[in-house]
N, CA, C and O atoms as CSV, one atom per row, in Angstrom:
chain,resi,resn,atom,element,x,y,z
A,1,UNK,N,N,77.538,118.042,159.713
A,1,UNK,CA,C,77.248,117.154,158.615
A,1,UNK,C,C,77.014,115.725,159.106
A,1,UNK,O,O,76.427,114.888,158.420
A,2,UNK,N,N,77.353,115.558,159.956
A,2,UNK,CA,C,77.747,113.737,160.417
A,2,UNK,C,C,76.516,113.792,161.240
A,2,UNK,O,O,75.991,112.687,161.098
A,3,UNK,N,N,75.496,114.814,162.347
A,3,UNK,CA,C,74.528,115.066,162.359
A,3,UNK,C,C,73.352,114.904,161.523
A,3,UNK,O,O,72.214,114.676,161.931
A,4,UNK,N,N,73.713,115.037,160.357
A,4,UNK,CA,C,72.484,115.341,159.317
A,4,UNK,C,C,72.283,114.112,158.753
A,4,UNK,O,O,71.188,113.820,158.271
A,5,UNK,N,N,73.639,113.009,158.756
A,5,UNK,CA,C,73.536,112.170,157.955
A,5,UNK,C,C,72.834,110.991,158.907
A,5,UNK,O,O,72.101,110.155,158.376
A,6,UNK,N,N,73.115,110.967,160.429
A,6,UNK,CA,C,73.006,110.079,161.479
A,6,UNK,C,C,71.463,110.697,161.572
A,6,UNK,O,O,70.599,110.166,162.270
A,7,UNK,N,N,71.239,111.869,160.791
A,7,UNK,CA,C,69.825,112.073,161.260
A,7,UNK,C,C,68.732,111.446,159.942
A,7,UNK,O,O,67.524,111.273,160.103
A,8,UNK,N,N,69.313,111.236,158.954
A,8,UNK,CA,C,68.971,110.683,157.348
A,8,UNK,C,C,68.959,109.472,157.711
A,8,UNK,O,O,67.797,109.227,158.036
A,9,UNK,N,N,69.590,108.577,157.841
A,9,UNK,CA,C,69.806,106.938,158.349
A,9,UNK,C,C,68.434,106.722,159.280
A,9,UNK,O,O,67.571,105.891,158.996
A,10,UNK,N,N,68.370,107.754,160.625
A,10,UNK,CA,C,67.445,107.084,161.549
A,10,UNK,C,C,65.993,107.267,161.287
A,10,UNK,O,O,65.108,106.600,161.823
A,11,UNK,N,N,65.775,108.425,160.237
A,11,UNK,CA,C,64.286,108.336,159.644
A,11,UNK,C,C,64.277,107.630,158.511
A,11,UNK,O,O,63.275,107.554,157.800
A,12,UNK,N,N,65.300,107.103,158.269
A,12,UNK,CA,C,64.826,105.759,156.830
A,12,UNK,C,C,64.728,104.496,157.904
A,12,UNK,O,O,63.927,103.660,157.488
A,13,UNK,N,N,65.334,104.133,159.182
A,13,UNK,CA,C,65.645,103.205,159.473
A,13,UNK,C,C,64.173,103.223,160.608
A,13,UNK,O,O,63.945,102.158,161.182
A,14,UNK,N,N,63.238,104.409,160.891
A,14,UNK,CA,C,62.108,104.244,161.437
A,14,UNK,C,C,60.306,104.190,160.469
A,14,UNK,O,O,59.114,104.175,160.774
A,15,UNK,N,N,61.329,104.177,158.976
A,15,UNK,CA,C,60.239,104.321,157.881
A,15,UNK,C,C,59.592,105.293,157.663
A,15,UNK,O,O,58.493,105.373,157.114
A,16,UNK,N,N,60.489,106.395,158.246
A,16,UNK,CA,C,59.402,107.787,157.946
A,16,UNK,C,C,59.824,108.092,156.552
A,16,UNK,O,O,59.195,108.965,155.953
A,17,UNK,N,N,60.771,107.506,155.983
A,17,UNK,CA,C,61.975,107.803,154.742
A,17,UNK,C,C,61.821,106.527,153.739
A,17,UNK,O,O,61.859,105.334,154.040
A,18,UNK,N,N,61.675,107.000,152.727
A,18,UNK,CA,C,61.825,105.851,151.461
A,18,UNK,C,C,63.389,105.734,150.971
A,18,UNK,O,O,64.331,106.499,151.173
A,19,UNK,N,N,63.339,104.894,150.483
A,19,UNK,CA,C,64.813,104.639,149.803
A,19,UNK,C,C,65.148,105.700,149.060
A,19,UNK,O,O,66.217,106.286,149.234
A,20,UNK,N,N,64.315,106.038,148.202
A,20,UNK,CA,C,64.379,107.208,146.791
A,20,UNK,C,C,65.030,108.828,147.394
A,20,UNK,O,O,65.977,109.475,146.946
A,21,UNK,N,N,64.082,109.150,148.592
A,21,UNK,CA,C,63.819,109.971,149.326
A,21,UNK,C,C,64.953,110.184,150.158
A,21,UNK,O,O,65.142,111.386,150.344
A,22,UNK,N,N,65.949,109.285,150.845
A,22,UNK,CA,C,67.140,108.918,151.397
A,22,UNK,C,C,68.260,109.278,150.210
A,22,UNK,O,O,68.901,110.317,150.368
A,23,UNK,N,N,68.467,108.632,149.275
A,23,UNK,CA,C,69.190,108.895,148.237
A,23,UNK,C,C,69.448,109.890,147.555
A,23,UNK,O,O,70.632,110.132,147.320
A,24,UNK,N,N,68.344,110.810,147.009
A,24,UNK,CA,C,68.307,112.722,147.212
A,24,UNK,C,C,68.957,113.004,147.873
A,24,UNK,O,O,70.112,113.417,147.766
A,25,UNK,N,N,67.829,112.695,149.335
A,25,UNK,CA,C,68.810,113.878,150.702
A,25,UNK,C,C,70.717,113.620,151.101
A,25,UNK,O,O,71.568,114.449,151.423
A,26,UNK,N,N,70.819,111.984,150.876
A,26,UNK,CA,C,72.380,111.974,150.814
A,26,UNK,C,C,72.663,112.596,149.525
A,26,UNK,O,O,73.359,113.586,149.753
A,27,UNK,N,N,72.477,112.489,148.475
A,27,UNK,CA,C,72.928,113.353,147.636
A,27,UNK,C,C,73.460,115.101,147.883
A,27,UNK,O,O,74.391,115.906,147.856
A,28,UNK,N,N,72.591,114.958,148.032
A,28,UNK,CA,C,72.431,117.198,148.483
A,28,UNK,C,C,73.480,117.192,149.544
A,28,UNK,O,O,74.418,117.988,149.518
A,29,UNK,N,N,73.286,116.090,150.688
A,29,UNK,CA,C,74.177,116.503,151.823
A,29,UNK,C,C,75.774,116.049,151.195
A,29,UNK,O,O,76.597,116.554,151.958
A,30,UNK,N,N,76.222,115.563,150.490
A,30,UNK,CA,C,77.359,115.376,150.082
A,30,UNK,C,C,77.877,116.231,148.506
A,30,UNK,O,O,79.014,116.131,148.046
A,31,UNK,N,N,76.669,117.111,147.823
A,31,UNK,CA,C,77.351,118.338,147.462
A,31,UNK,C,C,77.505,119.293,148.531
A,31,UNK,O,O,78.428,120.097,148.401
A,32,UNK,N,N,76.698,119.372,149.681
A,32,UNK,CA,C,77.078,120.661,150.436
A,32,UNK,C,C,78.597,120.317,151.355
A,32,UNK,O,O,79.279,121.183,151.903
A,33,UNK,N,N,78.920,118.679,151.340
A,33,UNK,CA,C,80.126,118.707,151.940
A,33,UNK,C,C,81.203,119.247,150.872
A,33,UNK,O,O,82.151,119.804,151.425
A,34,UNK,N,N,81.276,119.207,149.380
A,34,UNK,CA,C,82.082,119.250,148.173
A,34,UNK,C,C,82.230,120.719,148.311
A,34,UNK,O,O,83.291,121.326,148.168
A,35,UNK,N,N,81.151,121.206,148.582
A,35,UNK,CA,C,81.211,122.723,148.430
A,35,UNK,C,C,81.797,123.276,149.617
A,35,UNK,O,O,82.795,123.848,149.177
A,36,UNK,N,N,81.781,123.393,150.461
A,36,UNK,CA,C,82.601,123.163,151.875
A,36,UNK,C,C,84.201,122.884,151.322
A,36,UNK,O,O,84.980,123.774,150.981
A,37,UNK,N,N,84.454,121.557,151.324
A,37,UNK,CA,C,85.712,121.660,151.093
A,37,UNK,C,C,86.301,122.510,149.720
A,37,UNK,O,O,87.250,123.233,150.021
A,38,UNK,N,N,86.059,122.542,148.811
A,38,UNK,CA,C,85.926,123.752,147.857
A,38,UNK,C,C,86.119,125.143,148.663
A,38,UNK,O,O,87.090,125.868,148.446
A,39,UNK,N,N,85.353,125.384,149.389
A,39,UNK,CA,C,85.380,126.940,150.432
A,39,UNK,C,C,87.139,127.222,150.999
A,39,UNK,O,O,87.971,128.108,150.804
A,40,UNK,N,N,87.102,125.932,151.777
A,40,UNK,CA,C,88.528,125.897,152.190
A,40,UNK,C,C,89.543,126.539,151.199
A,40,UNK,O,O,90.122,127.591,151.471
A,41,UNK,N,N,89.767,125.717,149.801
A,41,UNK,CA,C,90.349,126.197,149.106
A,41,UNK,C,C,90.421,127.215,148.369
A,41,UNK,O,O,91.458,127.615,147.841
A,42,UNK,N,N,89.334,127.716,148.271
A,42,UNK,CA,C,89.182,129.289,147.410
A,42,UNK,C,C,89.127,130.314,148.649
A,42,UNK,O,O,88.848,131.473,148.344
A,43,UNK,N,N,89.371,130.020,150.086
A,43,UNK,CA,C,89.741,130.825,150.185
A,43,UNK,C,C,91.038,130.849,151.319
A,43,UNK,O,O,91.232,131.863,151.989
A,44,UNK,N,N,91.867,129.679,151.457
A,44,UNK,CA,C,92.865,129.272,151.174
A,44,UNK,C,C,93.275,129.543,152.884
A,44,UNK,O,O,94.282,130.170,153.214
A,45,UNK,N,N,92.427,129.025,153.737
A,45,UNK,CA,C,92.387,128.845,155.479
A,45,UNK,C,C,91.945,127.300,155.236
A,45,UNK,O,O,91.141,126.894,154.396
A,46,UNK,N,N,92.820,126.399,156.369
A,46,UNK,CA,C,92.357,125.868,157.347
A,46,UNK,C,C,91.018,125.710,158.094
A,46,UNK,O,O,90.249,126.540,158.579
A,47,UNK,N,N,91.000,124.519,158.033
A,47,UNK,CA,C,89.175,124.074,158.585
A,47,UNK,C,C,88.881,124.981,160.202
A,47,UNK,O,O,87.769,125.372,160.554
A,48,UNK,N,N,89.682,125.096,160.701
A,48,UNK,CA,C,89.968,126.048,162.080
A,48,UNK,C,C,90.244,127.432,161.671
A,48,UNK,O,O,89.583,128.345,162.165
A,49,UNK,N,N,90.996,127.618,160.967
A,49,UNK,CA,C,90.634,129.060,160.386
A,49,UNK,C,C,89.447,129.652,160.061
A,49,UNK,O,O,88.903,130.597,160.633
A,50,UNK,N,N,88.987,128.885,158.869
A,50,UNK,CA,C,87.696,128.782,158.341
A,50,UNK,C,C,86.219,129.088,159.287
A,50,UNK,O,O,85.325,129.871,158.966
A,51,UNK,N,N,86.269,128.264,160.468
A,51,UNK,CA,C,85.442,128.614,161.355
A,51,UNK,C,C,85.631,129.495,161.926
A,51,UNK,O,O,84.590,129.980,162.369
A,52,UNK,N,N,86.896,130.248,162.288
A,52,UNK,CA,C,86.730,131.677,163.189
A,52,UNK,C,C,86.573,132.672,162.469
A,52,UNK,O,O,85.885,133.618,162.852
A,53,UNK,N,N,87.347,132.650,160.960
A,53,UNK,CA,C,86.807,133.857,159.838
A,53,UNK,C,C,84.960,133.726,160.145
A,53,UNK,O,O,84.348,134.716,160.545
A,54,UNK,N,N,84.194,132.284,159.872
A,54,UNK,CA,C,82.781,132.545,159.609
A,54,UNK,C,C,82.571,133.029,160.884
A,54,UNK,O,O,81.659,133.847,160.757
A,55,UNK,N,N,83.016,132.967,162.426
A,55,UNK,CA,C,82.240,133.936,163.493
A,55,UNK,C,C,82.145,135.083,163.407
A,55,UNK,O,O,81.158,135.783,163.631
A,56,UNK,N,N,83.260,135.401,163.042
A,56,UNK,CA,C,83.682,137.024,162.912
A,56,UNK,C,C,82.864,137.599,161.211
A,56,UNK,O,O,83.054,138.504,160.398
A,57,UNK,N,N,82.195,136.772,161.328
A,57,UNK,CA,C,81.987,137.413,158.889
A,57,UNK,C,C,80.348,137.329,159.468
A,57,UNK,O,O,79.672,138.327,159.219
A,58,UNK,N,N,79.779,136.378,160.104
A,58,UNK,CA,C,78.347,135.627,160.142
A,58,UNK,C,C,77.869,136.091,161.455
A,58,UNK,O,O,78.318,135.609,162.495
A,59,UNK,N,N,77.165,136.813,161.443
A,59,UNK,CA,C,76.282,137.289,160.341
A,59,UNK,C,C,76.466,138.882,160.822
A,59,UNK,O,O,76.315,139.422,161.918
A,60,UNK,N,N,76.860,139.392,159.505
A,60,UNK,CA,C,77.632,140.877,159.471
A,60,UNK,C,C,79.240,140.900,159.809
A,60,UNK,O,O,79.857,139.838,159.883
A,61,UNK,N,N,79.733,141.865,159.963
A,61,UNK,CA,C,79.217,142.742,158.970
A,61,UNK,C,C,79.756,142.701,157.272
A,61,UNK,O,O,80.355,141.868,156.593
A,62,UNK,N,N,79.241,143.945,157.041
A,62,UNK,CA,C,79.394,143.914,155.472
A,62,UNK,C,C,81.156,144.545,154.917
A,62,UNK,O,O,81.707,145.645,154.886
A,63,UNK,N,N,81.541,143.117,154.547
A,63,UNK,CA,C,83.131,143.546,154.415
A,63,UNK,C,C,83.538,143.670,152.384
A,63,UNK,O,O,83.138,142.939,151.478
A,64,UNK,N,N,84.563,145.043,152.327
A,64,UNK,CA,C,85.079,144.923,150.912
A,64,UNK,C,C,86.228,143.809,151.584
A,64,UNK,O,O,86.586,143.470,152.712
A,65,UNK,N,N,86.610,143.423,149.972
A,65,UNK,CA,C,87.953,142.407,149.735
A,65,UNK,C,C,88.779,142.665,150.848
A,65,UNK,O,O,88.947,141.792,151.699
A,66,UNK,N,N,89.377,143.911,150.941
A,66,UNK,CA,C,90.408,143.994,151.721
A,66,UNK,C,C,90.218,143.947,153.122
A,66,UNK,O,O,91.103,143.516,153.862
A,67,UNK,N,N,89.001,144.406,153.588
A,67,UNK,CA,C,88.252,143.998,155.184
A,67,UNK,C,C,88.302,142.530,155.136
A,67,UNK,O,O,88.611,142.143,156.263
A,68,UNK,N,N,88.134,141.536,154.329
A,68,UNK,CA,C,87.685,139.977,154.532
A,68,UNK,C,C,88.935,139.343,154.508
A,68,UNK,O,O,88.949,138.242,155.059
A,69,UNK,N,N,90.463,139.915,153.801
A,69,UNK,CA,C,91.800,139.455,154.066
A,69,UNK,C,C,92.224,140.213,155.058
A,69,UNK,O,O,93.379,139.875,155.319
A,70,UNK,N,N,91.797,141.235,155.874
A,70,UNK,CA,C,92.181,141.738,157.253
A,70,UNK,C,C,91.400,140.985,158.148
A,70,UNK,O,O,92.018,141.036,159.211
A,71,UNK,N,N,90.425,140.341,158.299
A,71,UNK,CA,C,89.527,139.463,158.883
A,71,UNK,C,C,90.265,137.994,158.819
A,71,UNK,O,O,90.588,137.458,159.879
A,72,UNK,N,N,90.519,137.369,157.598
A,72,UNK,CA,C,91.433,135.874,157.569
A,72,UNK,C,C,92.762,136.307,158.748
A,72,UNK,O,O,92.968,135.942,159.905
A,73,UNK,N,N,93.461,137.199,157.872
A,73,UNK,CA,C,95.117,137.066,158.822
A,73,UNK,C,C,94.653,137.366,160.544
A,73,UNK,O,O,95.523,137.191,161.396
A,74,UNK,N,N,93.332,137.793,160.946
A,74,UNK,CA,C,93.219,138.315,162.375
A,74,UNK,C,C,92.610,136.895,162.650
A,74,UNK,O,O,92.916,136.841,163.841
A,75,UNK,N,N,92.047,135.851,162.438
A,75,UNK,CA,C,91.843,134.547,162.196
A,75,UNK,C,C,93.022,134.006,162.752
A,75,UNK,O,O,93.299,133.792,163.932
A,76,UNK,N,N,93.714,133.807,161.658
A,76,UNK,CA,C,94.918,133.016,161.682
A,76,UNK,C,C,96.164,133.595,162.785
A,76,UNK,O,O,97.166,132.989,163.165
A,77,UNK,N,N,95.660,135.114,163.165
A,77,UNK,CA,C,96.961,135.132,164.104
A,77,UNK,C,C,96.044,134.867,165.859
A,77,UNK,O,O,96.430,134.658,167.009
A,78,UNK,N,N,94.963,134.999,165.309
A,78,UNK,CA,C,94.343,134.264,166.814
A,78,UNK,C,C,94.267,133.501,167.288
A,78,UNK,O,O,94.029,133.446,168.494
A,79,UNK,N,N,94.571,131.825,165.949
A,79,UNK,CA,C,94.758,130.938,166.335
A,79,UNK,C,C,96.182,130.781,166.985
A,79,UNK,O,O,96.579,129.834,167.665
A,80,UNK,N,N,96.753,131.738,166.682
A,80,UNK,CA,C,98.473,131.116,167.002
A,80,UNK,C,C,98.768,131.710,167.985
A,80,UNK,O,O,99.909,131.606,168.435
A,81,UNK,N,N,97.793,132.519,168.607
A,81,UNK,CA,C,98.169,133.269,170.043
A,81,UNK,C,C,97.672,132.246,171.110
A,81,UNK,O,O,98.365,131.955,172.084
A,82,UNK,N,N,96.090,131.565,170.814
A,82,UNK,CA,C,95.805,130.850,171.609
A,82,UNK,C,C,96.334,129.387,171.674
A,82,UNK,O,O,95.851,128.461,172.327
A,83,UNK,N,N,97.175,129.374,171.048
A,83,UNK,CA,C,98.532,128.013,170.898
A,83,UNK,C,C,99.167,128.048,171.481
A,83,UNK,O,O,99.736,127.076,171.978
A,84,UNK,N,N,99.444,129.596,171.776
A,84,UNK,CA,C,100.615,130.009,173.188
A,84,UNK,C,C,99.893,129.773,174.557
A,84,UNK,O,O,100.424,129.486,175.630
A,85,UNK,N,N,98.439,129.975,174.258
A,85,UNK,CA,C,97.895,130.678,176.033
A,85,UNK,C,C,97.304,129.657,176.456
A,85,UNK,O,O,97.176,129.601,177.679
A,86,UNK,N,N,96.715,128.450,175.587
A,86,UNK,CA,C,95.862,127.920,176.307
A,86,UNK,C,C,97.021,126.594,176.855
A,86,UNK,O,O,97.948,126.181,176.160
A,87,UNK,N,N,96.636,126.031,178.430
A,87,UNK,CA,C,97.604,124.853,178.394
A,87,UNK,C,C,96.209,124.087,178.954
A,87,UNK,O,O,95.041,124.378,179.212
A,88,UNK,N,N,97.154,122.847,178.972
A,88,UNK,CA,C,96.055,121.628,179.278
A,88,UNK,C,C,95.175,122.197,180.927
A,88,UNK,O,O,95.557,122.739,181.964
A,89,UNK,N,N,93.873,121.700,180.395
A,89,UNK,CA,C,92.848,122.127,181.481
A,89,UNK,C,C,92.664,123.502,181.732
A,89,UNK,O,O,92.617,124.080,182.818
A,90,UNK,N,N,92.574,123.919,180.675
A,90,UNK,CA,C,92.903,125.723,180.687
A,90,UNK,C,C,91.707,126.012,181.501
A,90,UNK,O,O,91.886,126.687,182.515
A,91,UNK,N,N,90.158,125.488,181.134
A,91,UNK,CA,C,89.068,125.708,181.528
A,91,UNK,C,C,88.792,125.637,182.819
A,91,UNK,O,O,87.719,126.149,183.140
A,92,UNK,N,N,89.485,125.116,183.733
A,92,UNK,CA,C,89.246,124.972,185.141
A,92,UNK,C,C,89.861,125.676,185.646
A,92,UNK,O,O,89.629,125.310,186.798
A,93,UNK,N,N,90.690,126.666,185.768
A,93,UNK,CA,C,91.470,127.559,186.338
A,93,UNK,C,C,90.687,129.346,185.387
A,93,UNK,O,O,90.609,129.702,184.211
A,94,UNK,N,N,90.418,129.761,186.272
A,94,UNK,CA,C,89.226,131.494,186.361
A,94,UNK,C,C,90.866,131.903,185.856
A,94,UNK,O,O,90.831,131.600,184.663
A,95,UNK,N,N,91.825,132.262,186.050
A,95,UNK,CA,C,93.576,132.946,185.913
A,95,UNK,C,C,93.306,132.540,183.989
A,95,UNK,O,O,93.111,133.448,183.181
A,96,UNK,N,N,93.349,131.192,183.617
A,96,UNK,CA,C,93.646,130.699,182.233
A,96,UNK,C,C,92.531,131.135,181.055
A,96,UNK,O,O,92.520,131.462,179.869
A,97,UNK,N,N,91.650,130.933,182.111
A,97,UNK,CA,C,90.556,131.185,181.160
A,97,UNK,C,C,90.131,133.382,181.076
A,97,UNK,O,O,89.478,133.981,180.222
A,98,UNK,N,N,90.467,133.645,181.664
A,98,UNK,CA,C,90.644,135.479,181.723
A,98,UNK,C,C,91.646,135.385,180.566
A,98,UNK,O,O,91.320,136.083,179.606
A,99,UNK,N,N,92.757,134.711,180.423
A,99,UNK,CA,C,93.913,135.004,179.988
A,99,UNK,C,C,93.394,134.594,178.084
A,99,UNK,O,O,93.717,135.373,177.187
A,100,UNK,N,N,92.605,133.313,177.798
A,100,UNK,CA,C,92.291,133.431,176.716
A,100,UNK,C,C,91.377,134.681,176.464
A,100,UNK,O,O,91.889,135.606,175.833
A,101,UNK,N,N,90.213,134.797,176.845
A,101,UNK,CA,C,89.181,136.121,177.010
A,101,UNK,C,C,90.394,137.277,176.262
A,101,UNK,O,O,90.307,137.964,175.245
A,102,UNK,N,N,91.250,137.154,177.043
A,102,UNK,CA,C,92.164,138.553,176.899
A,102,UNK,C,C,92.763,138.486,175.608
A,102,UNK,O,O,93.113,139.464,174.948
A,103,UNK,N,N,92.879,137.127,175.231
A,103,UNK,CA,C,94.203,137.160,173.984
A,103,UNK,C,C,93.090,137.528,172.877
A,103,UNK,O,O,93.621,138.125,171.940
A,104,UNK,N,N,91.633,137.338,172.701
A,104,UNK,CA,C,90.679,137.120,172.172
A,104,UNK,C,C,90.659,138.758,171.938
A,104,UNK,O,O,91.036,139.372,170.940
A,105,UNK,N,N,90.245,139.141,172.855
A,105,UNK,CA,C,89.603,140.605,172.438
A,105,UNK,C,C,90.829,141.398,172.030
A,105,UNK,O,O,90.597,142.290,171.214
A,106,UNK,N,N,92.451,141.218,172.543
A,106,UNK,CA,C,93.380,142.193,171.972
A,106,UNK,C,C,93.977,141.397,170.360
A,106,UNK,O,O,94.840,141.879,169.627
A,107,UNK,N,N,93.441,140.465,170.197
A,107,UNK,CA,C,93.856,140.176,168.736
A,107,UNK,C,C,92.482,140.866,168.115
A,107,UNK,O,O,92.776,141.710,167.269
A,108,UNK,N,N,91.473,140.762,168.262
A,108,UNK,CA,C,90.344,141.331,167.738
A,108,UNK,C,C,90.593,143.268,167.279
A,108,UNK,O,O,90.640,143.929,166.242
A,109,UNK,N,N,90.703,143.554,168.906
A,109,UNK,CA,C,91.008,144.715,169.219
A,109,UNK,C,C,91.806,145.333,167.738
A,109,UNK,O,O,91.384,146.142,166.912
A,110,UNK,N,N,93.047,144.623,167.800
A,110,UNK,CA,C,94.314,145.484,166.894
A,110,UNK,C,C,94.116,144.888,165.600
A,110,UNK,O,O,94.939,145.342,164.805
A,111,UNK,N,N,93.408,144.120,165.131
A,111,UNK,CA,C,93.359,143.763,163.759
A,111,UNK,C,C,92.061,143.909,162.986
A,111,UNK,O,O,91.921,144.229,161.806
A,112,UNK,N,N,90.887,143.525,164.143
A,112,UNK,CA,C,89.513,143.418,162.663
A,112,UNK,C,C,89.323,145.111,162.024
A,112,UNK,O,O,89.936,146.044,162.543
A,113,UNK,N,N,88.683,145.241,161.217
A,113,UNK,CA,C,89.230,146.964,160.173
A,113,UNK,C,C,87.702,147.274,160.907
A,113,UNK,O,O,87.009,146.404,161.434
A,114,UNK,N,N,87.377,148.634,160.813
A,114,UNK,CA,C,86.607,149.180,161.573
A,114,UNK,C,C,85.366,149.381,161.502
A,114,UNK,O,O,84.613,150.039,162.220
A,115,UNK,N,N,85.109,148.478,160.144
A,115,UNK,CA,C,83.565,148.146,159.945
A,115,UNK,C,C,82.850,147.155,161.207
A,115,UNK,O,O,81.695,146.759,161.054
A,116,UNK,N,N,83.619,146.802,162.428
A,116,UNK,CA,C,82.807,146.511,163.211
A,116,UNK,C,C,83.195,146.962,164.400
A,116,UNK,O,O,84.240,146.719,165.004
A,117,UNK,N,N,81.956,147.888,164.815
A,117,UNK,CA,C,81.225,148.780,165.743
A,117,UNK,C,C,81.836,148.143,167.346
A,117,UNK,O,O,82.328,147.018,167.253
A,118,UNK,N,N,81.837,148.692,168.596
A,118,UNK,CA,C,81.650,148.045,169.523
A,118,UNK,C,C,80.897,147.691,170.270
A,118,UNK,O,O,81.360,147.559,171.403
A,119,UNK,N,N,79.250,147.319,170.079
A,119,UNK,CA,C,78.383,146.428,170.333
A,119,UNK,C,C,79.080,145.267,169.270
A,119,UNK,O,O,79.271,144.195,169.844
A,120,UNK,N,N,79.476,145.285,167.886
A,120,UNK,CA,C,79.568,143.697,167.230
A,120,UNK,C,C,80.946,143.225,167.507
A,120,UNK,O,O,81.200,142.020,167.519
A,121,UNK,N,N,82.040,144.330,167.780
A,121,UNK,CA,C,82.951,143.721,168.393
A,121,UNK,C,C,83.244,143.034,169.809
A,121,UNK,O,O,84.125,142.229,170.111
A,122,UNK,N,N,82.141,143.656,170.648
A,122,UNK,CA,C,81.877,142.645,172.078
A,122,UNK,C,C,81.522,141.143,171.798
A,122,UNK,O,O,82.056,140.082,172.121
A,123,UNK,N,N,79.931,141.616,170.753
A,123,UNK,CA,C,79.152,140.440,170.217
A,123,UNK,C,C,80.238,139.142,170.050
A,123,UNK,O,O,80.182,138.155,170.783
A,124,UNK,N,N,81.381,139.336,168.803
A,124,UNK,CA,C,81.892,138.594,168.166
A,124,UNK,C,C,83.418,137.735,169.631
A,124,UNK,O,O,83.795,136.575,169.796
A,125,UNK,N,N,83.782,138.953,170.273
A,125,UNK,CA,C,84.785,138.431,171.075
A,125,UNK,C,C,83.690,136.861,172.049
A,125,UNK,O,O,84.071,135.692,171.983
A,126,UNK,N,N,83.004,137.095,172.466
A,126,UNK,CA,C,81.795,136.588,173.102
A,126,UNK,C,C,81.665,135.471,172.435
A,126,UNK,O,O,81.987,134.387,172.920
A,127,UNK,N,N,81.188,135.612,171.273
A,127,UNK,CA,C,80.921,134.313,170.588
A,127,UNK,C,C,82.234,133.224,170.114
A,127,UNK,O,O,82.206,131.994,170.080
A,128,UNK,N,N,83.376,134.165,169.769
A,128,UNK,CA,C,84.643,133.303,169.998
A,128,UNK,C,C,84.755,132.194,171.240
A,128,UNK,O,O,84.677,130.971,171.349
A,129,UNK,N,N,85.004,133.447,172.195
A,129,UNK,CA,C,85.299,133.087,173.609
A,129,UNK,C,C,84.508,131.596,173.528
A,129,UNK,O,O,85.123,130.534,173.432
A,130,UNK,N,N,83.442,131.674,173.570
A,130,UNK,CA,C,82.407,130.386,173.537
A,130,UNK,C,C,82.680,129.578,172.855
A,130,UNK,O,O,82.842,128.513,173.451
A,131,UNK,N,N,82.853,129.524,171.627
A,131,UNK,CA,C,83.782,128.676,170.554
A,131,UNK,C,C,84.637,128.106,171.259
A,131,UNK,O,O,84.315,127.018,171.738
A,132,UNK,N,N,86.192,128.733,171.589
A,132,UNK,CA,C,87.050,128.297,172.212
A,132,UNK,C,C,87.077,126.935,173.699
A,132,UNK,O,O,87.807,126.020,174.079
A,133,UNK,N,N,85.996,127.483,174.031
A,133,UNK,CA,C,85.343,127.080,175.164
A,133,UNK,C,C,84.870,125.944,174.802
A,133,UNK,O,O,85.574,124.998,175.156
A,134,UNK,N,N,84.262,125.772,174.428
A,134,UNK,CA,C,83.292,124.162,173.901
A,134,UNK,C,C,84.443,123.362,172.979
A,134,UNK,O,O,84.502,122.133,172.932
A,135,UNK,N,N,85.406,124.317,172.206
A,135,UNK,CA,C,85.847,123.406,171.225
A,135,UNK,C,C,87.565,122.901,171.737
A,135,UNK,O,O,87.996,121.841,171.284
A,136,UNK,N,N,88.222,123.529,172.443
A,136,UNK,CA,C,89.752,123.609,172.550
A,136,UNK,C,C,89.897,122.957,174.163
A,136,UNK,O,O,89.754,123.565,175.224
A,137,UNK,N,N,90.201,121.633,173.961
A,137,UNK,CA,C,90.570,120.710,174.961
A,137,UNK,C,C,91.833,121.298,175.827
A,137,UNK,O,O,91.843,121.488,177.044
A,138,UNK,N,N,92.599,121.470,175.155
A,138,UNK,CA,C,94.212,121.985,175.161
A,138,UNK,C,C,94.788,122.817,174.043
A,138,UNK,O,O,94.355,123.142,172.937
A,139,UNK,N,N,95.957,123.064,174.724
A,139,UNK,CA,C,96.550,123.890,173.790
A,139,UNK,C,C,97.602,122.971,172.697
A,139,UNK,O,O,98.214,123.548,171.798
């Protein structure tokens, strides 16, 4: 979002953007933040939660109710495993970083319900892993 808006500012501020035209697009971009935080609450995760439910949900597979609250709690207990595993500078040590990989795929492993296959359960450990990676300084 802070992207979109730094990207709204610099085409009004190079005149490719009218005032009118600026004022819309902040508009829209600040219902889609309302609706966002709204998300949080209806479905009652954490902004860090929130993002590992959408890796594991986006895109596929197709979950009933009770697959998408077996999907949140496997969320939320992944975050609290990698609270245990990761320590400062986890990323520079091949030993720390196997060791998240690992906590990743056996929380995956024993919790997501079996609507996902193992090509999307590789897919999804993978795309975590990467998550984790770019986003988790420390533990």
């Amino acid at each position: 979002m802070a992207n979109k808006f730094e990207e709204l500012i610099e085409s009004y501020n190079q005149g490719s953007r009218n005032i009118e035209d600026l004022f819309n697009e902040l508009l829209a971009l600040s219902r889609a933040l309302n609706d966002e935080q709204q998300r949080h609450a209806r479905e009652a995760m954490s902004e860090e939660e929130l993002t590992v439910f959408d890796l594991l949900t986006r895109p596929g597979p197709e979950l009933s109710a009770s697959e998408r609250e077996e999907v949140k709690k496997v969320a939320r207990e992944l975050l609290e495993r990698l609270k245990t595993t990761l320590a400062l500078d986890w990323r520079k040590q091949a030993q720390t970083r196997a060791r998240a990989r690992i906590a990743i795929e056996d929380v995956l492993d024993q919790g997501l319900p079996d609507a996902y296959t193992p090509p999307l359960y590789q897919q999804k450990c993978a795309a975590l892993f990467e998550h984790v990676y770019e986003t988790a300084a420390s533990a």
